[in-house]
Every structure is written in structure tokens, then in C-alpha cells.
PDB file as gemmi writes it, atoms N, CA and C in Angstrom:
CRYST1    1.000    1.000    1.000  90.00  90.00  90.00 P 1                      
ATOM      1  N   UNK A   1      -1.405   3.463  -3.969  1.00  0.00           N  
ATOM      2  CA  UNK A   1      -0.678   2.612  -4.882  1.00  0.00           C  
ATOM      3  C   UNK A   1      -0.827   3.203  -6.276  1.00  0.00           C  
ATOM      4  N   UNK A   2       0.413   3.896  -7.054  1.00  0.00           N  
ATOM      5  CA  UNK A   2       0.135   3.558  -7.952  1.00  0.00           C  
ATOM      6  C   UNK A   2       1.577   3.435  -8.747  1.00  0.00           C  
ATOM      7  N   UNK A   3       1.101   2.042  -9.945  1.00  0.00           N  
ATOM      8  CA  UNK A   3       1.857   1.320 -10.270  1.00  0.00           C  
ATOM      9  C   UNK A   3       1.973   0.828 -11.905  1.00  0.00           C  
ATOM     10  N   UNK A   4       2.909   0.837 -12.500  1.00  0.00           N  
ATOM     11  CA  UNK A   4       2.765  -0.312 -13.970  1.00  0.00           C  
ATOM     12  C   UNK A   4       3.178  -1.355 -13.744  1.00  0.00           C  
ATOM     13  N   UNK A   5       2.217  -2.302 -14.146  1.00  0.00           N  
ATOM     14  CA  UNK A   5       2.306  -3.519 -14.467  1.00  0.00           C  
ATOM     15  C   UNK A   5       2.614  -3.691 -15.814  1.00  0.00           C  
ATOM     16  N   UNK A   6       3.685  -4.985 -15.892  1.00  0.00           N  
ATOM     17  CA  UNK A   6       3.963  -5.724 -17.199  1.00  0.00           C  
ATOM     18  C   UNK A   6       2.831  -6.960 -17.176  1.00  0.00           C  
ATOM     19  N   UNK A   7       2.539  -7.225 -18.269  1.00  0.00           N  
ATOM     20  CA  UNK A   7       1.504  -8.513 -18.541  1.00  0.00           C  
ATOM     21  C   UNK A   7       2.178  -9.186 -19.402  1.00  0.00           C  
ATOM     22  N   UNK A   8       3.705  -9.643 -19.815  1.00  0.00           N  
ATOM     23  CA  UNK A   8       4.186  -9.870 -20.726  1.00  0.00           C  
ATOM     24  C   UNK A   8       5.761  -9.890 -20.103  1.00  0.00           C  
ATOM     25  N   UNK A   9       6.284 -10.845 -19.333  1.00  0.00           N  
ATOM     26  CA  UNK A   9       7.794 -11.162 -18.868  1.00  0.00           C  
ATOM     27  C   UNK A   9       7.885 -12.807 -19.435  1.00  0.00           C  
ATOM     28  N   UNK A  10       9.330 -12.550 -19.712  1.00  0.00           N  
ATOM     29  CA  UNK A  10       9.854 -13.680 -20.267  1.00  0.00           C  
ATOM     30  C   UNK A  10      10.246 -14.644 -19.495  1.00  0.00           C  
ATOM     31  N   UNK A  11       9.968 -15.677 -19.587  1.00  0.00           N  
ATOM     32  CA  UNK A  11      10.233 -16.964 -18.826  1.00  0.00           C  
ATOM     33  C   UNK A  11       8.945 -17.097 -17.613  1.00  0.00           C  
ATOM     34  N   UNK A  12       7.563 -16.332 -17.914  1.00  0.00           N  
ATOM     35  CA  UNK A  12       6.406 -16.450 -16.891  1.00  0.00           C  
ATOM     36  C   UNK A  12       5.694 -16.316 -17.414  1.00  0.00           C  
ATOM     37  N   UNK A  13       4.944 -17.856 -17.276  1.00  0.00           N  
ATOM     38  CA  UNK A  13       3.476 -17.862 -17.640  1.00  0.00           C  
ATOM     39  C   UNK A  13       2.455 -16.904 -17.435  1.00  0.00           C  
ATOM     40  N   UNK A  14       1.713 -16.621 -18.663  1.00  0.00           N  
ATOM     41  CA  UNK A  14       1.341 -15.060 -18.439  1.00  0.00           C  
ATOM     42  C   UNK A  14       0.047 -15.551 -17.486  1.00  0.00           C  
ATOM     43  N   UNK A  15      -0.490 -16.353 -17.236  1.00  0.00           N  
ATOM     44  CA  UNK A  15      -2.117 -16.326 -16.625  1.00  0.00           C  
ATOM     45  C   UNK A  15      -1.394 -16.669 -14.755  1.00  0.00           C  
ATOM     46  N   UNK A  16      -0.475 -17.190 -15.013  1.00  0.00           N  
ATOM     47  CA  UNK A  16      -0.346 -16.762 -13.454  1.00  0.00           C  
ATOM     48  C   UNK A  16       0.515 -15.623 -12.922  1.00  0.00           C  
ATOM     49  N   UNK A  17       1.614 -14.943 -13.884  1.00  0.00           N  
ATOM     50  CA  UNK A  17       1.877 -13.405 -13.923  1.00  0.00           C  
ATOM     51  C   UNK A  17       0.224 -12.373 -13.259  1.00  0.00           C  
ATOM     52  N   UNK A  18      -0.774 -12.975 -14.164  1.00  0.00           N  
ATOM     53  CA  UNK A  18      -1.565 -11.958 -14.356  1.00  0.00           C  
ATOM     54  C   UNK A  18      -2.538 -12.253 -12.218  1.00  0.00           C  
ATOM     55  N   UNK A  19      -2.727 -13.482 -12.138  1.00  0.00           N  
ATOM     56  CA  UNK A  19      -3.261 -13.386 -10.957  1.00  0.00           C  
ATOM     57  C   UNK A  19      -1.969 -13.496  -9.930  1.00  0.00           C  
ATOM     58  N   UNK A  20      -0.626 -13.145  -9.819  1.00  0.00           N  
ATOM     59  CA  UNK A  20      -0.142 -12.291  -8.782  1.00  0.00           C  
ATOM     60  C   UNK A  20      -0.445 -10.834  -8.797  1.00  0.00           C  
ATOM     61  N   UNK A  21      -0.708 -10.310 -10.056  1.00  0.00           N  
ATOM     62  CA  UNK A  21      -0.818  -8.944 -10.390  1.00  0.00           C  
ATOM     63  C   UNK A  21      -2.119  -8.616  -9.190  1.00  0.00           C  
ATOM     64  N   UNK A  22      -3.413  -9.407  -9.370  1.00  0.00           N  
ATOM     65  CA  UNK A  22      -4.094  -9.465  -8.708  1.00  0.00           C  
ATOM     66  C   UNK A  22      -4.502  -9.415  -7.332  1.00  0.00           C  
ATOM     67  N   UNK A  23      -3.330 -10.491  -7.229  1.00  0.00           N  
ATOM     68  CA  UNK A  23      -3.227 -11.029  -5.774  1.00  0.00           C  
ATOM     69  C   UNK A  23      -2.421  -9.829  -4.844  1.00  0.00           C  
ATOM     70  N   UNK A  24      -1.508  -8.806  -5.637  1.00  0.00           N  
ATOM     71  CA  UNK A  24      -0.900  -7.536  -5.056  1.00  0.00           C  
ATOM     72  C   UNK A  24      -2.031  -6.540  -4.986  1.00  0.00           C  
ATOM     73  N   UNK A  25      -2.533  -6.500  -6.001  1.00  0.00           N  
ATOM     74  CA  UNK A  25      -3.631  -5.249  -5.660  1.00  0.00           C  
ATOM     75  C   UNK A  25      -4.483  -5.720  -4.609  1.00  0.00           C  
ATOM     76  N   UNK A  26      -5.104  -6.707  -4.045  1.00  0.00           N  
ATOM     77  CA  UNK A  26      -6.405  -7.317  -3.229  1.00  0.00           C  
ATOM     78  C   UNK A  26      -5.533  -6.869  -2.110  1.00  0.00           C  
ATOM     79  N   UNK A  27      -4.205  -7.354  -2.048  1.00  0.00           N  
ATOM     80  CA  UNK A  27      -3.359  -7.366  -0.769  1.00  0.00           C  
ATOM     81  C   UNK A  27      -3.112  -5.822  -0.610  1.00  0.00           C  
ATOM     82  N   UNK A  28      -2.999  -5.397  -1.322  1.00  0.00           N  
ATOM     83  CA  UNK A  28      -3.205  -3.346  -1.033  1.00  0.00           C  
ATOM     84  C   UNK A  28      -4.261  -3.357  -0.283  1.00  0.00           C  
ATOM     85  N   UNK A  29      -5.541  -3.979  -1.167  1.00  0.00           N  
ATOM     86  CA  UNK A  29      -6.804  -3.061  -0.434  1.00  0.00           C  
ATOM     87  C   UNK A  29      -7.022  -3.349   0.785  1.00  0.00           C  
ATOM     88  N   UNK A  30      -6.696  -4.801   1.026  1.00  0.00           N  
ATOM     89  CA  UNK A  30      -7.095  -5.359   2.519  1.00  0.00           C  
ATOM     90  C   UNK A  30      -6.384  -4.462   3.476  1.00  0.00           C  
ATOM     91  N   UNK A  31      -4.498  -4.057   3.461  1.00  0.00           N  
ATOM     92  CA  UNK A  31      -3.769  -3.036   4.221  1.00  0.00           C  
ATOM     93  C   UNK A  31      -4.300  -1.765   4.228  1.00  0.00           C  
ATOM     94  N   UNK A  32      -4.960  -1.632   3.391  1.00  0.00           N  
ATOM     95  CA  UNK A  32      -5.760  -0.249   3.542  1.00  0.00           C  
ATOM     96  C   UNK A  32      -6.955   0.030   4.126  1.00  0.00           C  
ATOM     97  N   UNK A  33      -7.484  -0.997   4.277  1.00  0.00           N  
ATOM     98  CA  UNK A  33      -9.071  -1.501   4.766  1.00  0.00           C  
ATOM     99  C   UNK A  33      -9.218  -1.432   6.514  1.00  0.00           C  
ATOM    100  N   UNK A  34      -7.353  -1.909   6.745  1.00  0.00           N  
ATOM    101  CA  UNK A  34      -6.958  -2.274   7.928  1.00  0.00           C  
ATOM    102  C   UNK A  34      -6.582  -0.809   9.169  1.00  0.00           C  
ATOM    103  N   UNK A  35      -6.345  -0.201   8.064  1.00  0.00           N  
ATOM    104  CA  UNK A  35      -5.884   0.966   8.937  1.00  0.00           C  
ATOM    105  C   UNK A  35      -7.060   1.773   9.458  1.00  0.00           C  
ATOM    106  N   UNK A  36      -6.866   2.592  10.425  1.00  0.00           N  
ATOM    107  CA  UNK A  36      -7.652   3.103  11.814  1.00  0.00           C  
ATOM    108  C   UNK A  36      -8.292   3.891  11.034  1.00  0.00           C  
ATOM    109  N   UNK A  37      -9.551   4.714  10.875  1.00  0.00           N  
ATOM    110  CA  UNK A  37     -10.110   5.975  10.835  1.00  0.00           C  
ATOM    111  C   UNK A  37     -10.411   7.257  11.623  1.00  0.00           C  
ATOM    112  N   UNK A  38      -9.893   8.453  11.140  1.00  0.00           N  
ATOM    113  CA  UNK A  38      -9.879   9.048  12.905  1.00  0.00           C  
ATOM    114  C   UNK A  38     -11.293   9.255  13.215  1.00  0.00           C  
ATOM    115  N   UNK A  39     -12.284   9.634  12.150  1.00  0.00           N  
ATOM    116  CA  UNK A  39     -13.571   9.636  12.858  1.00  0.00           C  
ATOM    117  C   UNK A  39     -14.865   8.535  12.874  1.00  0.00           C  
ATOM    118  N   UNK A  40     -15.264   8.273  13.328  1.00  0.00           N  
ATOM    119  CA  UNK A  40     -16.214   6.935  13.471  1.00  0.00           C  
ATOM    120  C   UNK A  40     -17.065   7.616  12.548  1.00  0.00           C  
ATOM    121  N   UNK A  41     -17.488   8.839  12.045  1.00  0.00           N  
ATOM    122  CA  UNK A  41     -18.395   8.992  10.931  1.00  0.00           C  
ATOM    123  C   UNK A  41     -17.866   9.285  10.005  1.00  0.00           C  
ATOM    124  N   UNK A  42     -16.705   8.695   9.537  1.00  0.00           N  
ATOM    125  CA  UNK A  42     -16.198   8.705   7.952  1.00  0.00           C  
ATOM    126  C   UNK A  42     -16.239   7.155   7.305  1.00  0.00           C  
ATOM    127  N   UNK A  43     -16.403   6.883   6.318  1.00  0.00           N  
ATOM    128  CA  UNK A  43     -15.875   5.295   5.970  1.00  0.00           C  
ATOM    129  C   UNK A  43     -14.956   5.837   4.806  1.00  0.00           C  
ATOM    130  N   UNK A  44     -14.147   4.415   4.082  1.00  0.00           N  
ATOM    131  CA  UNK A  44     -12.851   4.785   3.641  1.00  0.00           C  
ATOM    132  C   UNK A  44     -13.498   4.596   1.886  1.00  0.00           C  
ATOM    133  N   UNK A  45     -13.427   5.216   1.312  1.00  0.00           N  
ATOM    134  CA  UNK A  45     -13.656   5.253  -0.181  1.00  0.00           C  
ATOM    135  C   UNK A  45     -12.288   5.183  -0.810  1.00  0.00           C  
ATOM    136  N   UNK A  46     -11.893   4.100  -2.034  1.00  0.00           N  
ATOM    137  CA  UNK A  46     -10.938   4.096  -3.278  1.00  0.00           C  
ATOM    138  C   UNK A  46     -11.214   4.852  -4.554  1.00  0.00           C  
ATOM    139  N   UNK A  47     -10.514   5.959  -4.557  1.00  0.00           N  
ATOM    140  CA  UNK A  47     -10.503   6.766  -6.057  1.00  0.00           C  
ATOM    141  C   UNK A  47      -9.394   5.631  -6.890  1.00  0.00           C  
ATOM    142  N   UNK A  48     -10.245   5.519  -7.752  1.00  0.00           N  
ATOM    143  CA  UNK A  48      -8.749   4.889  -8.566  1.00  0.00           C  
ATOM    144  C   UNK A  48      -9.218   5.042 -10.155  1.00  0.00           C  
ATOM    145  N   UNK A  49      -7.952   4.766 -10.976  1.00  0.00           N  
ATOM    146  CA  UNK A  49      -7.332   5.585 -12.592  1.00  0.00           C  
ATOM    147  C   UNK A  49      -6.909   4.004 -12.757  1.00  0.00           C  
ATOM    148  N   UNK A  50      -6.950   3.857 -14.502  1.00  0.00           N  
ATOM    149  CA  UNK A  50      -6.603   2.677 -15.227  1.00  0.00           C  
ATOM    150  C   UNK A  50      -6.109   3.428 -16.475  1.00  0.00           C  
ATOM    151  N   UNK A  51      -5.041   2.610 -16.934  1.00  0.00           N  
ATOM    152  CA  UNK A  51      -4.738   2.716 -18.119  1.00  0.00           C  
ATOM    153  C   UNK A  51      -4.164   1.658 -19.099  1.00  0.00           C  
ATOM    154  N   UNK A  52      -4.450   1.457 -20.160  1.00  0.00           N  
ATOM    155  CA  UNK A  52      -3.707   0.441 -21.112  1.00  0.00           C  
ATOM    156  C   UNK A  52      -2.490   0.982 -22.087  1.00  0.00           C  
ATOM    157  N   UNK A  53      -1.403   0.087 -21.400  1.00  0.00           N  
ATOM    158  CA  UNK A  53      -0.349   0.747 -22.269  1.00  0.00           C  
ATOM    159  C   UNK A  53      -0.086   2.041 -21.859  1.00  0.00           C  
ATOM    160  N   UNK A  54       0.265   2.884 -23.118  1.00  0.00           N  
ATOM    161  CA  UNK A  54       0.781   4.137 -22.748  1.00  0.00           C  
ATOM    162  C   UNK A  54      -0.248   5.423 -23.024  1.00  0.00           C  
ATOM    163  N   UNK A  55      -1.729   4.750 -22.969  1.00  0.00           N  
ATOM    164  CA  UNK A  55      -3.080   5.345 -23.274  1.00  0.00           C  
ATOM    165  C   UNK A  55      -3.365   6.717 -22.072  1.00  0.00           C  
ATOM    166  N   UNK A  56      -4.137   7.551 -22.012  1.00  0.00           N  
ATOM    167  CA  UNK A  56      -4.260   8.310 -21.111  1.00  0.00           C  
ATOM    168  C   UNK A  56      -5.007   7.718 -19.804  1.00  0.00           C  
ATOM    169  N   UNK A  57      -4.303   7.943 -18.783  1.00  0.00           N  
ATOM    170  CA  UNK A  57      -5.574   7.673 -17.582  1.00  0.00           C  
ATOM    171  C   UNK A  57      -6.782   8.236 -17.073  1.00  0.00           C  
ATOM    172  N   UNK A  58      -7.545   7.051 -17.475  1.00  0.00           N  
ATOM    173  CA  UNK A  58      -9.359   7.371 -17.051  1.00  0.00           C  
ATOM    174  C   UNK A  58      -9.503   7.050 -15.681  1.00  0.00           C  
ATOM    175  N   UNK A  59     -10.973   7.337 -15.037  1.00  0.00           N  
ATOM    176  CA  UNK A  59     -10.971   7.264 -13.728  1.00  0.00           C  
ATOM    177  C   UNK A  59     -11.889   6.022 -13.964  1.00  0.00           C  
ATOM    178  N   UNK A  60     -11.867   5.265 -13.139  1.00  0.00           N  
ATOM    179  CA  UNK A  60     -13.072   3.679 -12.679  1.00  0.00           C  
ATOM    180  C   UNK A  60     -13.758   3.588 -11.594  1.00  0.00           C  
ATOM    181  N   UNK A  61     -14.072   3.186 -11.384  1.00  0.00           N  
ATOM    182  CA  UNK A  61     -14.794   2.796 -10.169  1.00  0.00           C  
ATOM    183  C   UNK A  61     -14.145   1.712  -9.359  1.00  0.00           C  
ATOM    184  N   UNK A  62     -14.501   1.450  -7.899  1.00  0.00           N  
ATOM    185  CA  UNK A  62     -13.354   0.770  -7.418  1.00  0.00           C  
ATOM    186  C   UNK A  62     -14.236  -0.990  -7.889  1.00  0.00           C  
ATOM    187  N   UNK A  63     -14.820  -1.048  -8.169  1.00  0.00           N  
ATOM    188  CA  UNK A  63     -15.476  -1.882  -8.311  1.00  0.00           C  
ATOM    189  C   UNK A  63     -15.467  -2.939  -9.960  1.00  0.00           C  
ATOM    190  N   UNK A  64     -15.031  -1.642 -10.737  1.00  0.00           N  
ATOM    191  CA  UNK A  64     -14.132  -2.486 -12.313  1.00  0.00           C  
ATOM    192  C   UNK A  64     -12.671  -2.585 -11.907  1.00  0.00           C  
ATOM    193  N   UNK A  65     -11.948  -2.423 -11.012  1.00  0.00           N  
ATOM    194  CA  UNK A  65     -10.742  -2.912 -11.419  1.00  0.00           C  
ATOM    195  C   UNK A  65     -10.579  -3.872 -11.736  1.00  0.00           C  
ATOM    196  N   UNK A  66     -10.962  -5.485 -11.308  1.00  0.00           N  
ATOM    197  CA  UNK A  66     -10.432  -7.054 -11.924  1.00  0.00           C  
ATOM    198  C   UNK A  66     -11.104  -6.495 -13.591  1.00  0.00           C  
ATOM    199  N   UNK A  67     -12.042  -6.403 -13.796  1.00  0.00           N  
ATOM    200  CA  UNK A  67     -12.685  -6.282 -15.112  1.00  0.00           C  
ATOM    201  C   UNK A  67     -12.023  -5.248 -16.087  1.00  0.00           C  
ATOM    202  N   UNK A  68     -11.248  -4.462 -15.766  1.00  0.00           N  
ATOM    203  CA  UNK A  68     -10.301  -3.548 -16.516  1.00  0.00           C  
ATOM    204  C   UNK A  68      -8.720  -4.584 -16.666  1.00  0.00           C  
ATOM    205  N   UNK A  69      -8.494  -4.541 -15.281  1.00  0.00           N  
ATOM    206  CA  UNK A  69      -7.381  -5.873 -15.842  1.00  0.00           C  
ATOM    207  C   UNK A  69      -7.684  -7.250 -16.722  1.00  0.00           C  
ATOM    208  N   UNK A  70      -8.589  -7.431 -16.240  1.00  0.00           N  
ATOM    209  CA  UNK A  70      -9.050  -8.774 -17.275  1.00  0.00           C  
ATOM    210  C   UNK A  70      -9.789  -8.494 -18.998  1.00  0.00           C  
ATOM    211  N   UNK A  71      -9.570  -7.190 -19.561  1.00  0.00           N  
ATOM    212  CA  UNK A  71      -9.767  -6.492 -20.591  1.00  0.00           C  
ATOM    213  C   UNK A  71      -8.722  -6.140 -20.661  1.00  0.00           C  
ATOM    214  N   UNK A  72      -7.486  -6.213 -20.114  1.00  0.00           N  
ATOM    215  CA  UNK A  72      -6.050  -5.377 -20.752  1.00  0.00           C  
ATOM    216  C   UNK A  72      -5.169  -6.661 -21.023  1.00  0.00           C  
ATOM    217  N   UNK A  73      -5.328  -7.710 -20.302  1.00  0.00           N  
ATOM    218  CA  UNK A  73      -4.837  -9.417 -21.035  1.00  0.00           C  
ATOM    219  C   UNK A  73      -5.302 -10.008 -22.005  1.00  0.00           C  
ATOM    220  N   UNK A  74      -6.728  -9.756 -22.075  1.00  0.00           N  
ATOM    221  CA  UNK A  74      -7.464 -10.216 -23.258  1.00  0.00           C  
ATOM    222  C   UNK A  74      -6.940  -9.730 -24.440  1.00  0.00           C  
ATOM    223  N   UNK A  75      -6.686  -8.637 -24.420  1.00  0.00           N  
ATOM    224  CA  UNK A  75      -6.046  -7.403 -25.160  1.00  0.00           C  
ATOM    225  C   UNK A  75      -4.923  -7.572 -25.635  1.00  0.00           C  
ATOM    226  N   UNK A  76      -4.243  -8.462 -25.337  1.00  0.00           N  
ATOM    227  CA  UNK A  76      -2.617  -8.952 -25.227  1.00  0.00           C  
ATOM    228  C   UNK A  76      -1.589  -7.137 -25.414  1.00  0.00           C  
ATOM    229  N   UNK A  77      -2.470  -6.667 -24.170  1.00  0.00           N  
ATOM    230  CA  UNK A  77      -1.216  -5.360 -23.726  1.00  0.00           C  
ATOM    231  C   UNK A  77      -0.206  -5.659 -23.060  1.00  0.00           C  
ATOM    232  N   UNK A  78       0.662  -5.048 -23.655  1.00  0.00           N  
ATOM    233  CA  UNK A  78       2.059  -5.199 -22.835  1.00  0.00           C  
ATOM    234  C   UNK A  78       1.812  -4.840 -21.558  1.00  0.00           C  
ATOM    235  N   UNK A  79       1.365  -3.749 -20.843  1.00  0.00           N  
ATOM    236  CA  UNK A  79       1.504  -3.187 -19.364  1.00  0.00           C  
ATOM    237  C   UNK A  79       0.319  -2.778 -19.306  1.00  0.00           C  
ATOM    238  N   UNK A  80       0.193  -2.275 -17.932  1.00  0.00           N  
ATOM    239  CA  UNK A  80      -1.090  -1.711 -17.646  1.00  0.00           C  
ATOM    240  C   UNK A  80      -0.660  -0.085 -16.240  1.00  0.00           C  
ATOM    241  N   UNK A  81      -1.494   0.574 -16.159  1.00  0.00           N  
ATOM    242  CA  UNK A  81      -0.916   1.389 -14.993  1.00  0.00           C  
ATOM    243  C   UNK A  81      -2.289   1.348 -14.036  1.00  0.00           C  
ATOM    244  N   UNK A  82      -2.171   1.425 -13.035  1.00  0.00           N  
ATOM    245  CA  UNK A  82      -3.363   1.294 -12.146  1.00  0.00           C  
ATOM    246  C   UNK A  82      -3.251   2.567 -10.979  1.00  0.00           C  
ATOM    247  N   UNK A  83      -3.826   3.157 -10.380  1.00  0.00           N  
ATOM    248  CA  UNK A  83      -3.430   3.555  -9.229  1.00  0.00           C  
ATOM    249  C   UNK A  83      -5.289   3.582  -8.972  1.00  0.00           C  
ATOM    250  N   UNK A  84      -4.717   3.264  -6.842  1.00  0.00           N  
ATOM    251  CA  UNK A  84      -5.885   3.481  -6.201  1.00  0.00           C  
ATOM    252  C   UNK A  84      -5.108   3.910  -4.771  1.00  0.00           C  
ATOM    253  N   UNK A  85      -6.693   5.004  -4.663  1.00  0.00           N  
ATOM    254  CA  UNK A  85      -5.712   6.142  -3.335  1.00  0.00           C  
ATOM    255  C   UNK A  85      -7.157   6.186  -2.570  1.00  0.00           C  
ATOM    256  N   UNK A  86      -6.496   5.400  -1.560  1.00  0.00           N  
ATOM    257  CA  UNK A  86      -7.559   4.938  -0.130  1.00  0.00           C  
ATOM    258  C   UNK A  86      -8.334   6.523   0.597  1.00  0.00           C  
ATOM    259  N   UNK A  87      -9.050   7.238   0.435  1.00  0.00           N  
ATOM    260  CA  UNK A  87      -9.599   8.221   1.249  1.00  0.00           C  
ATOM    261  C   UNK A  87     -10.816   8.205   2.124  1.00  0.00           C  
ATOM    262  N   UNK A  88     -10.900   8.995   3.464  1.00  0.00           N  
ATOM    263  CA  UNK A  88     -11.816   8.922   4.055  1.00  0.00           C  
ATOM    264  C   UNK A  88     -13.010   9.954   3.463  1.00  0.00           C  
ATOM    265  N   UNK A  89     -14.147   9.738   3.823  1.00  0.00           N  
ATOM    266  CA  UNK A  89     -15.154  10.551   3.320  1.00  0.00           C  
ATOM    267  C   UNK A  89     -16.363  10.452   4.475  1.00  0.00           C  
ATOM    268  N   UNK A  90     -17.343  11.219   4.566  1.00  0.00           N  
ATOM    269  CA  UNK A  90     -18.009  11.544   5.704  1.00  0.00           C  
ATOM    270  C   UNK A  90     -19.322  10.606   5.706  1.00  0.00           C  
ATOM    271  N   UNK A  91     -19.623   9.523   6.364  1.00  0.00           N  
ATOM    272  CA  UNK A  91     -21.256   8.709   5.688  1.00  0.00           C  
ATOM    273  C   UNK A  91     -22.074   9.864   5.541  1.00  0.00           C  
ATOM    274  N   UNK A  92     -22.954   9.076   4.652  1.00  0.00           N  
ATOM    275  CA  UNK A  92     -24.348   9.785   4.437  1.00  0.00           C  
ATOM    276  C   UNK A  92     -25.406   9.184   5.035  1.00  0.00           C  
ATOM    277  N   UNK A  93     -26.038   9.477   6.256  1.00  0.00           N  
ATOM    278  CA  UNK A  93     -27.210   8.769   6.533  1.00  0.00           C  
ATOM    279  C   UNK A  93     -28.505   9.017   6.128  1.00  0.00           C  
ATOM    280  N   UNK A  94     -28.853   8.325   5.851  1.00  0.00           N  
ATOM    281  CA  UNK A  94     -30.493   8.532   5.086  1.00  0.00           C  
ATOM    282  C   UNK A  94     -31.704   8.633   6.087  1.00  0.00           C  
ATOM    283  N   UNK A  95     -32.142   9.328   5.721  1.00  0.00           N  
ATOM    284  CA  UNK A  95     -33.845   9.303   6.473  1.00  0.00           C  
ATOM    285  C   UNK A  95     -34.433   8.354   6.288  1.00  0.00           C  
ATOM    286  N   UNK A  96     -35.406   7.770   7.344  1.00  0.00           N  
ATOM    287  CA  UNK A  96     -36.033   6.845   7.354  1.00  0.00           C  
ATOM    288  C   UNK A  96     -37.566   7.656   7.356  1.00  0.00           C  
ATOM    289  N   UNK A  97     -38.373   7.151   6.849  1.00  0.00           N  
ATOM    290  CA  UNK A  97     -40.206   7.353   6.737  1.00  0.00           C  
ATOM    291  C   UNK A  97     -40.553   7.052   7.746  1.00  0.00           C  
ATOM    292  N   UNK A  98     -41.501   7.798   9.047  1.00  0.00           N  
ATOM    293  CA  UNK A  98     -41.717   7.540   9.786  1.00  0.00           C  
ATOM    294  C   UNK A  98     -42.869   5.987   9.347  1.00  0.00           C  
ATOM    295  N   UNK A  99     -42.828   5.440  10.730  1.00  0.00           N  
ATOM    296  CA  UNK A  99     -43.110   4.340  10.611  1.00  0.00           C  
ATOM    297  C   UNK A  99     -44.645   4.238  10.803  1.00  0.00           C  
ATOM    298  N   UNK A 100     -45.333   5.418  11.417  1.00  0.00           N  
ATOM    299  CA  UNK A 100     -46.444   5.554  11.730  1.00  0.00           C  
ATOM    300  C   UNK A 100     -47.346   6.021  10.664  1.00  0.00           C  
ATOM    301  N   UNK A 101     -47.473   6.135   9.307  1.00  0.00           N  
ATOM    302  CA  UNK A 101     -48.158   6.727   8.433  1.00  0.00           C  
ATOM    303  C   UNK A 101     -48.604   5.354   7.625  1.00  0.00           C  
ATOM    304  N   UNK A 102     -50.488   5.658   7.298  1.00  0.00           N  
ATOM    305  CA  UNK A 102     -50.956   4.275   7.200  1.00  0.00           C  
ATOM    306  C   UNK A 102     -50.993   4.001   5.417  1.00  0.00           C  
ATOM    307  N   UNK A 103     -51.410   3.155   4.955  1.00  0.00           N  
ATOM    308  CA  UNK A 103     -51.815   3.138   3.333  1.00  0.00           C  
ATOM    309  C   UNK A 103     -52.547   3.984   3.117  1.00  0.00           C  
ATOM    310  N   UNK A 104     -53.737   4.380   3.385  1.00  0.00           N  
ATOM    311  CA  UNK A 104     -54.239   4.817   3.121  1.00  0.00           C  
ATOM    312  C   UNK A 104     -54.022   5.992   3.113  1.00  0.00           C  
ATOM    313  N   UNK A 105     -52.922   7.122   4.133  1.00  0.00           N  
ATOM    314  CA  UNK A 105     -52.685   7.826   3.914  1.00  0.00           C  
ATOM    315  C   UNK A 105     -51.740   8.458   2.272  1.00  0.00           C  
ATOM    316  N   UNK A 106     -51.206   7.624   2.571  1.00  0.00           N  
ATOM    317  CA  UNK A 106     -50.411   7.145   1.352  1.00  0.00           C  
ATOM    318  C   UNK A 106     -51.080   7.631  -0.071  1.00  0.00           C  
ATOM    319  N   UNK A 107     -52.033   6.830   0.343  1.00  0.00           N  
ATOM    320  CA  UNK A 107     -52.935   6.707  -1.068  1.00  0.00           C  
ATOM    321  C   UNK A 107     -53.616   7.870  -1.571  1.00  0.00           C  
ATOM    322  N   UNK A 108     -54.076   8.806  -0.888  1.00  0.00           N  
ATOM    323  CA  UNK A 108     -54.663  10.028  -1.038  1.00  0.00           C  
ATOM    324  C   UNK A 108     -53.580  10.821  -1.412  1.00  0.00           C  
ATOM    325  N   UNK A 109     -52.375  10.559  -1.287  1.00  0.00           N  
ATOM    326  CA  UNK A 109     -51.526  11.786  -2.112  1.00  0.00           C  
ATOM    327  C   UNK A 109     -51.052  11.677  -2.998  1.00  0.00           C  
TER     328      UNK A 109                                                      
END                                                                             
């Protein structure tokens, strides 16, 4: 997805303009969430870019997007541009400490 949003149409209340805006992006991620992975050891990571207005696009985390939109209304910006691009990526599994090593071993090093 990527897209400009207006935050600013005539004849629409801007605070519920702003949570359909919302309510389209959530509804992206869930269709994207939904689709198959071909390998059982990948999970699906969102790269995604924000911008205000006609500002340059920075990269975010998928995790500020409401908080970047809800800083570009506050803002009283005309538009916003968003894009987020669903990719697979390989897990990382972590080592576990064996379970057999006592405090005290511990403690001496």
C-alpha cells in the first residue's frame, strides 16, 4: 500500500475522515497478515515510509504508524503519504542456556 491521504475534505468531519483513514490501513494489515507464507520459517515483517504534506519520506517503524498519523492531524496537515510493503523475512531463533548449569557455577565466572 502506498497511498496519500487528505485530512482535510469538504463537507467531512475531519475526526471521523481521520479514523476511516485508519480503519483502511488496519484493514490492509489484517489482508496481509492473512495471506499464506511459502516457508514455515519466515514470518511476515512491514517496511513502511511516512510523510507530512509534501515533506520527504522517512522510514518508521511498523509500530508508529497511528502515532505519525495522529501527529499529522494535530498538525492540521492537509495530506499525509504512507506506504507499508508486507515482506517475508527468515525467524531468528535464539539459544537457550542449557538448563543444567548451577548458581554457583555461575558465580565463579
Amino acid at each position: 500500500m502506498n497511498k496519500r491521504f487528505l485530512l482535510k475534505e469538504k463537507n467531512k468531519n475531519s475526526d471521523r475522515l481521520l479514523e476511516s483513514i485508519k480503519h483502511q490501513i488496519r484493514k490492509y494489515i489484517k489482508r496481509e497478515k492473512r495471506k499464506v507464507i511459502n516457508d514455515e520459517d519466515n514470518i511476515l515483517r512491514f517496511a513502511c515510509k511516512f510523510a507530512k504534506n509534501n515533506e520527504e519520506v522517512d522510514t518508521i517503524s511498523f509500530v508508529d504508524i497511528t502515532k505519525c498519523i495522529n501527529e499529522a492531524s494535530q498538525e492540521d496537515c492537509e495530506s499525509f503519504y504512507i506506504e507499508i510493503i508486507a515482506h517475508e523475512v527468515p525467524r531468528i531463533i535464539k539459544k537457550k542456556a542449557p538448563k543444567n548449569i548451577s548458581n554457583e557455577a555461575l558465580k565463579d565466572t
